[in-house]
C-alpha positions in Angstrom: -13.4 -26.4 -56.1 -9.8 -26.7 -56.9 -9.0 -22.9 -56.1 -10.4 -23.4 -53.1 -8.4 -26.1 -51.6 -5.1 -24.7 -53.1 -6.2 -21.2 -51.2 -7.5 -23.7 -47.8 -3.5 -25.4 -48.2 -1.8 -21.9 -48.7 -3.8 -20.5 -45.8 -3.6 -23.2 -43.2 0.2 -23.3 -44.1 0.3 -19.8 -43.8 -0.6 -19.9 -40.2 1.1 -23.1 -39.3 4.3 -21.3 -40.4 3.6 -18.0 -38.2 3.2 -20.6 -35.4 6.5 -22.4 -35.8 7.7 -18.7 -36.6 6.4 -17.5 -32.9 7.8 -20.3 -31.2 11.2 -20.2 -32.8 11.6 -16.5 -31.5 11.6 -17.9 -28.1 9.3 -15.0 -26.4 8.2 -14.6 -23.0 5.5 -17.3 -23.1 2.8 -14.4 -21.7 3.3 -13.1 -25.5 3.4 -16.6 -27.5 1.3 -18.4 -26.0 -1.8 -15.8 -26.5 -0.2 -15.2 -30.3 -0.6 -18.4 -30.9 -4.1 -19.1 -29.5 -5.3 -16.5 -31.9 -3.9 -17.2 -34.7 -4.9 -20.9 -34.6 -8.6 -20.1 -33.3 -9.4 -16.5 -35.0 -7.5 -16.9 -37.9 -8.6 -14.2 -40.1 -8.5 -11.7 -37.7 -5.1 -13.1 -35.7 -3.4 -13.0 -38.6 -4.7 -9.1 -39.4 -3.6 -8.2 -36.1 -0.5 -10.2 -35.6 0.7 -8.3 -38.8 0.5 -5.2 -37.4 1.1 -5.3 -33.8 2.8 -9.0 -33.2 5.9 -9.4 -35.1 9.2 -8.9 -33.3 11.1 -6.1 -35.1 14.2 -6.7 -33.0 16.1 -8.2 -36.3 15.3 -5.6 -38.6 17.1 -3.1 -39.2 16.6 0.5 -40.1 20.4 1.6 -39.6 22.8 -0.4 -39.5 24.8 -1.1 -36.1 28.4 -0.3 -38.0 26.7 2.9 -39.2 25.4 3.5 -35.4 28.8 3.0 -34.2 30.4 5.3 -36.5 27.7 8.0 -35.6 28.6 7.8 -31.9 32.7 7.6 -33.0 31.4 10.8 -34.2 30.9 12.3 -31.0 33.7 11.1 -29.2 35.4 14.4 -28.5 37.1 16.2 -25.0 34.1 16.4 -22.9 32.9 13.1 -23.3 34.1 10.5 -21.1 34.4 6.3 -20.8 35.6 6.6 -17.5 32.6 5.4 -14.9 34.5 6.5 -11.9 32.8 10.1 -12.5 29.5 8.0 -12.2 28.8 7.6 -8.4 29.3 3.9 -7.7 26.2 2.8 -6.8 25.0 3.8 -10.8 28.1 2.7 -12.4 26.4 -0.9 -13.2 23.4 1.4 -14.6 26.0 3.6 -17.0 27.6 0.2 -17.8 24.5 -1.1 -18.9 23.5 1.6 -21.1 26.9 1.9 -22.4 27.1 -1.3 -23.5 23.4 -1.9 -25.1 23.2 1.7 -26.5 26.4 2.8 -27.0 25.1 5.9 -24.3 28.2 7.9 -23.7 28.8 9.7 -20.6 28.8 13.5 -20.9 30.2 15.8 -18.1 29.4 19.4 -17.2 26.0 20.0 -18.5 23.2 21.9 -17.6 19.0 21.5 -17.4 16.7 24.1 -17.3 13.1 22.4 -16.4 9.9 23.6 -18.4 6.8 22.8 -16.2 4.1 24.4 -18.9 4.1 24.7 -22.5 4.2 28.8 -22.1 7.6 28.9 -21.0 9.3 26.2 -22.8 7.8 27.8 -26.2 9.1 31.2 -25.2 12.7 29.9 -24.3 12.5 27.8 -27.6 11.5 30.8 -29.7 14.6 32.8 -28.6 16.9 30.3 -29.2 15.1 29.5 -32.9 15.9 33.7 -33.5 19.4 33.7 -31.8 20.2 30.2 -34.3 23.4 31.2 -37.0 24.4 27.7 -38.1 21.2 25.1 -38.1 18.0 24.2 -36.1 17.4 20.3 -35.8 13.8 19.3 -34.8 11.9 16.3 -34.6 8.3 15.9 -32.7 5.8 12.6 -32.7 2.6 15.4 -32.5 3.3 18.8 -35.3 0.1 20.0 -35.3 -1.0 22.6 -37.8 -2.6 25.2 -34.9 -1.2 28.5 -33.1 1.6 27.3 -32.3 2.5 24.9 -34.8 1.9 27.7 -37.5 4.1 30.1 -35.0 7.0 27.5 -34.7 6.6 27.1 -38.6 6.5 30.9 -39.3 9.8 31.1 -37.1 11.6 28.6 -38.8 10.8 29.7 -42.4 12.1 33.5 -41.5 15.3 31.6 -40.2 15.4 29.5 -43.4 15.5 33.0 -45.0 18.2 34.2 -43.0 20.7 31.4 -44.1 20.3 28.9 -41.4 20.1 25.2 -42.4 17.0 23.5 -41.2 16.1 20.1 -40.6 12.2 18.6 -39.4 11.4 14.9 -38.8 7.6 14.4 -37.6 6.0 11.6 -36.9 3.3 10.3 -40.0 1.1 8.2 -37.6 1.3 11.0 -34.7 1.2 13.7 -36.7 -1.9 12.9 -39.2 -4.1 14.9 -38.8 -1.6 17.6 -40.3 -2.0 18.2 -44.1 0.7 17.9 -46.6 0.2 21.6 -47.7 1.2 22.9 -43.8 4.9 20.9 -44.4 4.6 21.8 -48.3 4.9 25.4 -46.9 8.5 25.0 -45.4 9.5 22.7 -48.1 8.6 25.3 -50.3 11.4 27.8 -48.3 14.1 24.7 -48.6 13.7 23.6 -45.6 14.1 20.4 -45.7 11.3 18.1 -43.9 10.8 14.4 -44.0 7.9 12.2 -42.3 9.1 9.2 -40.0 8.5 6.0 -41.2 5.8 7.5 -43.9 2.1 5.1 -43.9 0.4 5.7 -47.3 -1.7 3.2 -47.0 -2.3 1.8 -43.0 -4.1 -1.5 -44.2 -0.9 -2.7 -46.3 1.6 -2.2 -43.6 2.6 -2.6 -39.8 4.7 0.6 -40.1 1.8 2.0 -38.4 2.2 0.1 -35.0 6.4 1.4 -35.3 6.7 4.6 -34.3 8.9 7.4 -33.8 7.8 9.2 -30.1 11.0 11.4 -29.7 10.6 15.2 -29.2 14.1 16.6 -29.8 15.2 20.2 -31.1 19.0 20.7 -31.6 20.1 24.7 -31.8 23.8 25.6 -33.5 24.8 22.1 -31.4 25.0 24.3 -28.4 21.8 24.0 -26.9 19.1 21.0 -27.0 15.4 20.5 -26.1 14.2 17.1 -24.7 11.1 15.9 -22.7 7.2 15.1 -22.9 6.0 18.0 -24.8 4.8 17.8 -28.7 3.8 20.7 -31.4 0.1 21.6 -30.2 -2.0 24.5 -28.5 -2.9 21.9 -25.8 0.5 22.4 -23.8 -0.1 26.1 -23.7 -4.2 26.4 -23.4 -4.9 23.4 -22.5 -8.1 21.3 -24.0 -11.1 19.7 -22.6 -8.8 17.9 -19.9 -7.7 21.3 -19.1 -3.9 22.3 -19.2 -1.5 19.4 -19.5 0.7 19.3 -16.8 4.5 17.9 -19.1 7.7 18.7 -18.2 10.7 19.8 -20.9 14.1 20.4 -20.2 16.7 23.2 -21.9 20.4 21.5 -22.1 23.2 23.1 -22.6 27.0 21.9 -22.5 28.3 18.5 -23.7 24.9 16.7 -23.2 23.4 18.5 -26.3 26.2 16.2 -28.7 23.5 13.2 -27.5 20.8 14.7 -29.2 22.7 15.7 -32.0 23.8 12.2 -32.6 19.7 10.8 -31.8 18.7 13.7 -34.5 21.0 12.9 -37.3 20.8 9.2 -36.9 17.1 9.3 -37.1 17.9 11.5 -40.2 19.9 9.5 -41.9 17.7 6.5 -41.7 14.6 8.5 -43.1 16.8 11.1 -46.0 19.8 8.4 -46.7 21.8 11.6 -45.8 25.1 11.5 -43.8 25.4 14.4 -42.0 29.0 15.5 -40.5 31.0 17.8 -39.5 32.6 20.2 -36.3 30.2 22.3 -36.9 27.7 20.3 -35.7 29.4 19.0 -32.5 31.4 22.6 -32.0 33.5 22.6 -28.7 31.3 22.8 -25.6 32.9 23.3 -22.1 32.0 21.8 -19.1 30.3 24.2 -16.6 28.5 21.8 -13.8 29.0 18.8 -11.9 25.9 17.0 -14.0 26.9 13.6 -15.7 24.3 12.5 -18.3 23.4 9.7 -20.6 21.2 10.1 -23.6 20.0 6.8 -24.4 17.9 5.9 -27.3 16.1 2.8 -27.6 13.4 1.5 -30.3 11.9 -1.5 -31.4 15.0 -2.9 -33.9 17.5 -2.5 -31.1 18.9 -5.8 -29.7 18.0 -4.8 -26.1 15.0 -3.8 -24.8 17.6 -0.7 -22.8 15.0 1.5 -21.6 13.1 -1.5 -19.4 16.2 -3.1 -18.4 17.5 0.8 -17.2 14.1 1.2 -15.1 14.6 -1.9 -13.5 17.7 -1.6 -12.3 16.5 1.9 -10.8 13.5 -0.2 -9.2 15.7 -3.1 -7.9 18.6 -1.1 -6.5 17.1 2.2 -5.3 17.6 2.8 -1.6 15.3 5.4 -0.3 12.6 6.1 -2.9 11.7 5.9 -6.4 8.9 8.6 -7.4 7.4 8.1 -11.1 5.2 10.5 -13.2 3.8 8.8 -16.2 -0.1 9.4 -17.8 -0.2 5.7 -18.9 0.8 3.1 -16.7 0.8 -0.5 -18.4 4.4 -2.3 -16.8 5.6 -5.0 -18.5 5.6 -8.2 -16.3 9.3 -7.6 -15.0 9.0 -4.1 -13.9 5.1 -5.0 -12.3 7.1 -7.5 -10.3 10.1 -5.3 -9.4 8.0 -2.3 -8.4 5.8 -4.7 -6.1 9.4 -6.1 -4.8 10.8 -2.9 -3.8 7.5 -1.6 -1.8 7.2 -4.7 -0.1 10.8 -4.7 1.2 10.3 -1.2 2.7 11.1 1.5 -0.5 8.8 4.5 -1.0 7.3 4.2 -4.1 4.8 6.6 -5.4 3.4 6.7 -8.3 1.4 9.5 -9.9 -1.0 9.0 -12.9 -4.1 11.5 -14.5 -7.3 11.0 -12.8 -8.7 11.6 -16.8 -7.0 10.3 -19.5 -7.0 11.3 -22.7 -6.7 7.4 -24.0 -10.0 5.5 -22.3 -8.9 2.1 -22.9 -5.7 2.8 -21.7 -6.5 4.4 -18.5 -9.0 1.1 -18.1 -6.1 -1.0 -18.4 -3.9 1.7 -15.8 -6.5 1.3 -13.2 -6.4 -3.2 -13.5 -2.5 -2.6 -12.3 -3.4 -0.3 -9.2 -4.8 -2.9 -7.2 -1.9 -5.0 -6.9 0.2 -2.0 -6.5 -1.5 -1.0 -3.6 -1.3 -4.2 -1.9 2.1 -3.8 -1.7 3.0 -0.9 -0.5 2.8 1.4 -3.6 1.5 4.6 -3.2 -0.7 5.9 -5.9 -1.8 9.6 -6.9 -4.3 10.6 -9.1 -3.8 14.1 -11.0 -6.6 15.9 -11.5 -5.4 19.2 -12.4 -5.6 19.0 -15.7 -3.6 16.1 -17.6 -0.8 15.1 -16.3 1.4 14.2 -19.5 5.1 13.9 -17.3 7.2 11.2 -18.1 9.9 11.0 -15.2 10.9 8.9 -12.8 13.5 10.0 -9.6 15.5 7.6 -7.3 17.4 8.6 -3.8 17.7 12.3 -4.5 20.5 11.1 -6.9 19.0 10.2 -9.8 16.9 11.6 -12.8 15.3 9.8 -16.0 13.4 11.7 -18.6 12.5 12.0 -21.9 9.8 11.0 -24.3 8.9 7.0 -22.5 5.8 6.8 -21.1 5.8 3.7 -18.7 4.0 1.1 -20.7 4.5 -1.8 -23.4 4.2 0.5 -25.9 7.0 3.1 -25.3 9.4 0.1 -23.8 8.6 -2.4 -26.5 7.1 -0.7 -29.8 8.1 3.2 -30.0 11.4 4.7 -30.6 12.0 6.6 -27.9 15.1 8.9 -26.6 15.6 9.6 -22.4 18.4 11.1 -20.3 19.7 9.8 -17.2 20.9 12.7 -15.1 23.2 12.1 -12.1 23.3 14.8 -10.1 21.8 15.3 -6.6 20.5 19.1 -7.7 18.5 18.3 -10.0 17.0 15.2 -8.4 16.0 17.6 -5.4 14.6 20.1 -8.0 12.3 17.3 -9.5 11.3 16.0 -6.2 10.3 19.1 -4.8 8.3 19.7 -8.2 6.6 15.6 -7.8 5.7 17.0 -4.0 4.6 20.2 -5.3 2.4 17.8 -7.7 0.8 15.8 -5.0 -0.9 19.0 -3.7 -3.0 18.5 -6.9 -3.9 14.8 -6.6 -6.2 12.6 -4.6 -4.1 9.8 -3.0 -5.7 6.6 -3.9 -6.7 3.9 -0.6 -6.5 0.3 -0.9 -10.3 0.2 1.4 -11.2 2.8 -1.1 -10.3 1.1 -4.3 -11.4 -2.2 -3.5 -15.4 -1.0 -3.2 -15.2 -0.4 -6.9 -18.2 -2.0 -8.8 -17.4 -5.5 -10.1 -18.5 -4.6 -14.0 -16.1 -2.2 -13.8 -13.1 -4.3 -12.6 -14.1 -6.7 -15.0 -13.5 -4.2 -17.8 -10.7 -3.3 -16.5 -9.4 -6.9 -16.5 -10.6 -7.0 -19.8 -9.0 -4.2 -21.3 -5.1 -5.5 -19.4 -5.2 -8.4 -22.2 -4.6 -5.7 -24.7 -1.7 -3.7 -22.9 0.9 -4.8 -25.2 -1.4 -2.6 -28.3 -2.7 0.4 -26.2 
């Protein structure tokens, strides 16, 4: 009798205390106020779920911000620059911005070479993997252990053989189905390989909701790899959704000193290891009019930088703003500033897969496309194939991509890594490619839409409440 009062006390005060804790971090009230319901009137299971997928992560800290500091010190060199005038002035607030929350430096003169399908991003990877004399620096959410995860593995072990210094971070949660034995097998060549934020047992921590999305390979510091596409056979032969339509991009020139400095941060956190040197930022020249930001954003960061970037693209663009995502759950503020900007007269399209490879997250997509159409918004659906892109264009002046999907989960809960390209060329190559895309979509009608059966709006209402975990 005695036990169980003391554990009654120590469970009520338990709760009481994640309460006060809740209300003390001062959220949006959307968040706290369902937090809070749930853990007061579902206790058991509120408090399972709040400790994985509820606590603000913003004050922990996996690296420290003096050590992040000193890591972009590190690639402060000739071809970097802190002077926005070489931003057009219309985007200089927008490089401010990510300057000043992510330390994003500006990098002149690079160049992009976009990857469409898995086939020829692999190839152009694979040369550059045999043409490496100094290092090869890759990190992936997905490594799967199939064709060409074992060819990509193969590659890098003969390379390990050859002298070259090589460096893997995958993803534990993204990459589990992948035994220990397939990493075991370049360990085993001393190549050294470390799993992000490593979950041995799920049930006992919320590491599993706190993951690492980034797709990054760094070759020799001279040329870099950054976009949608993971380690799998899907990108290349597709899979019962039939090929997934991702986009990748090759970078060469100063930008490739960002994902240098993303890699070996990430690095460090996982290994302890400070990694240094020229040789890993060699001189680059500048060979283009492309200025870039690299920005990296993640759930411990002070600033949610990512969201607050896409909104000021929303709430300034002039002409258009064209988006490519496969899951599309907005936050409240970017919902709000997408609806703003079609109802004062922008063309906003947005393209999404007509399948999904995520069910409950496409159910939550579709609650969102009411609204957007209402407004203006005009709204694709891919269905050749999966579309996996994650880009989004403004004004034939502007280009953002990377690994962020455009939903809570990428904004708010992954560690993520995106460039922001400003360069009219390759805004007009990406457009042409999102027009190209619309060829292979069925446009979505407000009269249309609306005739959908009320169960399944319902559901789809339903499934919204659980954005912020999908």
């Amino acid at each position: 009798m005695l036990l169980s009062i003391i554990f009654i006390v120590l469970y009520c005060s338990t709760i009481v205390g994640l309460v006060l804790l809740i209300l003390l971090e001062n959220r949006n009230p959307l968040k706290t106020i369902p937090w809070v319901i749930v853990l007061l009137f579902i206790p058991g299971i509120g408090l399972i779920f709040y400790y994985f997928f509820g606590r603000d992560n913003r004050r922990i800290r996996i690296i420290s911000r003096r050590m992040f500091k000193r890591f972009r010190e590190e690639i402060k060199i000739e071809n970097q620059s802190q002077d926005l005038k070489i931003i057009p002035s219309q985007y200089q607030p927008l490089a401010r911005l990510l300057n000043n929350s992510n330390y994003s430096a500006i990098f002149s003169g690079s160049n992009a070479t976009i990857y469409t399908n898995g086939k020829d991003k692999f190839e152009a990877l694979f040369e550059d993997f045999e043409n490496a004399r100094h290092h090869i620096h890759l990190q992936y959410y997905i490594f799967n252990d199939d064709k060409i995860g074992n060819k990509v593995k193969n590659i890098l072990i003969k390379k390990a053989r050859e002298g070259v210094k090589i460096r893997v971070l995958y993803d534990d949660v993204g990459s589990w189905d992948t035994k220990n034995k397939f990493f075991n097998e370049m360990k085993n060549e001393g190549i050294e390989v470390y799993p992000y934020l490593k979950v041995a047992f799920p049930i006992l921590t919320s590491k599993v909701n706190y993951r690492n999305h980034r797709k990054i390979v760094v070759i020799d510091g001279k040329a870099g790899y950054i976009g949608g596409m993971n380690i799998a056979d899907r990108y290349v032969e597709g899979n019962k959704l039939g090929l997934w339509r991702d986009v990748h991009f090759r970078i060469t020139g100063p930008g490739v000193y960002g994902l240098q400095a993303s890699f070996l941060l990430d690095w460090y956190a996982i290994s302890n290891i400070l990694v240094k040197g020229k040789e890993y930022y060699p001189e680059l020249q500048a060979s283009s009019d492309m200025k870039m930001q690299i920005a990296m954003t993640g759930p411990t960061s002070q600033w949610r930088t990512l969201m607050q970037a896409y909104i000021f693209c929303i709430t300034n663009a002039k002409k258009y703003i064209y988006i490519q995502t496969p899951y599309f759950l907005p936050t409240d503020a970017l919902n709000q500033a997408l609806q703003m900007a079609a109802l004062g007269g922008i063309d906003i399209r947005l393209m999404i897969p007509k399948r999904s490879d995520t069910k409950s997250a496409q159910m939550a997509t579709y609650s969102y496309i009411d609204k957007m159409l209402k407004a203006g918004v005009k709204v694709y659906l891919y269905n050749n194939g999966f579309l996996h892109s994650k880009t989004l264009l403004v004004d034939d002046a502007l280009t953002s991509f990377g690994s962020s999907n455009f939903d809570f989960r990428s904004f708010e809960h992954n560690f993520e890594i995106n460039a922001f390209v400003y360069q009219e060329d390759l805004a007009l190559k990406m457009k042409e490619l999102f027009l190209q895309d619309i060829n292979d979509c069925e446009e979505i009608t407000f009269s249309i839409w609306r005739k959908r059966p009320i169960t399944r709006r319902l559901s789809e209402s339903f499934m919204r409440l659980f954005a912020p975990l999908l």
